[in-house]
C-alpha positions as CSV (number, residue, x, y, z in Angstrom):
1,X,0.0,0.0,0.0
2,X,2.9,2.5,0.9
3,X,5.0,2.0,-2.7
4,X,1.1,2.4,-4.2
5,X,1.1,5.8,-2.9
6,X,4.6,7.0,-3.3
7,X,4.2,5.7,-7.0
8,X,1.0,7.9,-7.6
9,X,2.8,10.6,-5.8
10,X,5.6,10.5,-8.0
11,X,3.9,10.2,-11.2
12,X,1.8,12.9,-10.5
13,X,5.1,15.2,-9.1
14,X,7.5,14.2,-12.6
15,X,5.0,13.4,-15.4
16,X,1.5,15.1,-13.6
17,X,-0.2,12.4,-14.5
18,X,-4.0,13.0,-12.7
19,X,-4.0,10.3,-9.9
20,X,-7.9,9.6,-10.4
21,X,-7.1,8.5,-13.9
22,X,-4.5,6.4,-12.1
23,X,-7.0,4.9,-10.3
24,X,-9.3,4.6,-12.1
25,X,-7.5,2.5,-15.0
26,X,-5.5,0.9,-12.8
27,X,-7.2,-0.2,-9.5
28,X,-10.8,-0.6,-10.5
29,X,-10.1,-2.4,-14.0
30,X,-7.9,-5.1,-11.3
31,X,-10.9,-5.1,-8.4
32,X,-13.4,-5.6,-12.0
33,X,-11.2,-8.6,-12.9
34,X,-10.9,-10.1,-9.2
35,X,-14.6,-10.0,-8.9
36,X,-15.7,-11.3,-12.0
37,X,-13.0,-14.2,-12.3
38,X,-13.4,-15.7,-8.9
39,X,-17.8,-15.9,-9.7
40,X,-17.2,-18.0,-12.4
41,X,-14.3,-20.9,-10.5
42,X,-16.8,-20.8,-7.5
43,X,-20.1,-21.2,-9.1
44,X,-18.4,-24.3,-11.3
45,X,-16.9,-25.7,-7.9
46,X,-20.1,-25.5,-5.8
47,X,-22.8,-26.3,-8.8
48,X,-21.2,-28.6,-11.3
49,X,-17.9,-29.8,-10.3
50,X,-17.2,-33.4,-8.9
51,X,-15.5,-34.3,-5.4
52,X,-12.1,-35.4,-5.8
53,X,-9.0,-35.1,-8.4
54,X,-11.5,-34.6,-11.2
55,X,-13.5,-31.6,-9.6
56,X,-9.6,-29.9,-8.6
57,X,-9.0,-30.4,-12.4
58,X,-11.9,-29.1,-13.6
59,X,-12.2,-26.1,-11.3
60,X,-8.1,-25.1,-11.9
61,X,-8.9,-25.1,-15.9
62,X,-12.2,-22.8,-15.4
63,X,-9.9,-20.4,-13.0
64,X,-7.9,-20.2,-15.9
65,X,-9.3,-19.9,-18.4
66,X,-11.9,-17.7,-16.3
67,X,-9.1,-14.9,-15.2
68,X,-7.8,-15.3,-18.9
69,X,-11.0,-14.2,-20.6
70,X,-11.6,-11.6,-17.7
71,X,-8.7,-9.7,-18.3
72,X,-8.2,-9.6,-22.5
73,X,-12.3,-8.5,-22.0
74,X,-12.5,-6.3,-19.0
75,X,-8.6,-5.9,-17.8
76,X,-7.3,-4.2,-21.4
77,X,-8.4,-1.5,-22.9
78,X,-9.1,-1.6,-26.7
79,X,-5.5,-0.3,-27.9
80,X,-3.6,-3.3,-25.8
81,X,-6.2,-5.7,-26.9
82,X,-5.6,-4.9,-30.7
83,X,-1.7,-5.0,-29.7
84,X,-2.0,-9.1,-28.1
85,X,-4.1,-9.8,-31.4
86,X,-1.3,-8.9,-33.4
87,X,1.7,-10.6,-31.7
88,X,-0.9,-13.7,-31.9
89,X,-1.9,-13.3,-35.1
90,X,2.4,-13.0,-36.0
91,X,2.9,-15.9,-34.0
92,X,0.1,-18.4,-35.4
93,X,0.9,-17.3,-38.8
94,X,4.9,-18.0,-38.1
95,X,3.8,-21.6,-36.7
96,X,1.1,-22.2,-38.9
């Protein structure tokens, strides 16, 4: 919490960068991603998933794939989206 502030602090002292927009792209979009990825994992553990290896399996590769999906769709915003499509897109086309 204390390098959080002294990092706003300084980027609003050397670059004055506004500290709400700090915030706001920074903090929210990760409290947004927490949120919405851990619904997903839980509601798959309590409702669907088996007891056992098989329900730990199941509910590890819907966390992942649940915080994956999260954060390309909530966590970037459109310009780093369009930036991880084209380093895919170079590196499906170089293997493909």
């Amino acid at each position: 919490a204390i390098s959080e502030v002294a990092s706003i602090l300084i980027l609003k002292r050397r670059i004055n960068y506004p500290v709400w927009s700090y915030v706001q792209n920074v903090h929210i979009r990760c409290t947004f991603v927490t949120a919405i990825s851990l619904i997903i994992p839980f509601a798959v553990r309590y409702y669907f998933a088996p007891e056992g290896f098989s329900g730990f399996i199941i509910t590890g590769v819907t966390t992942t794939i649940s915080i994956i999906a999260v954060s390309y769709s909530i966590g970037l915003d459109k310009e780093m989206r369009h930036k991880i499509n084209n380093i895919l897109k170079k590196k499906l086309l170089k293997n493909g």
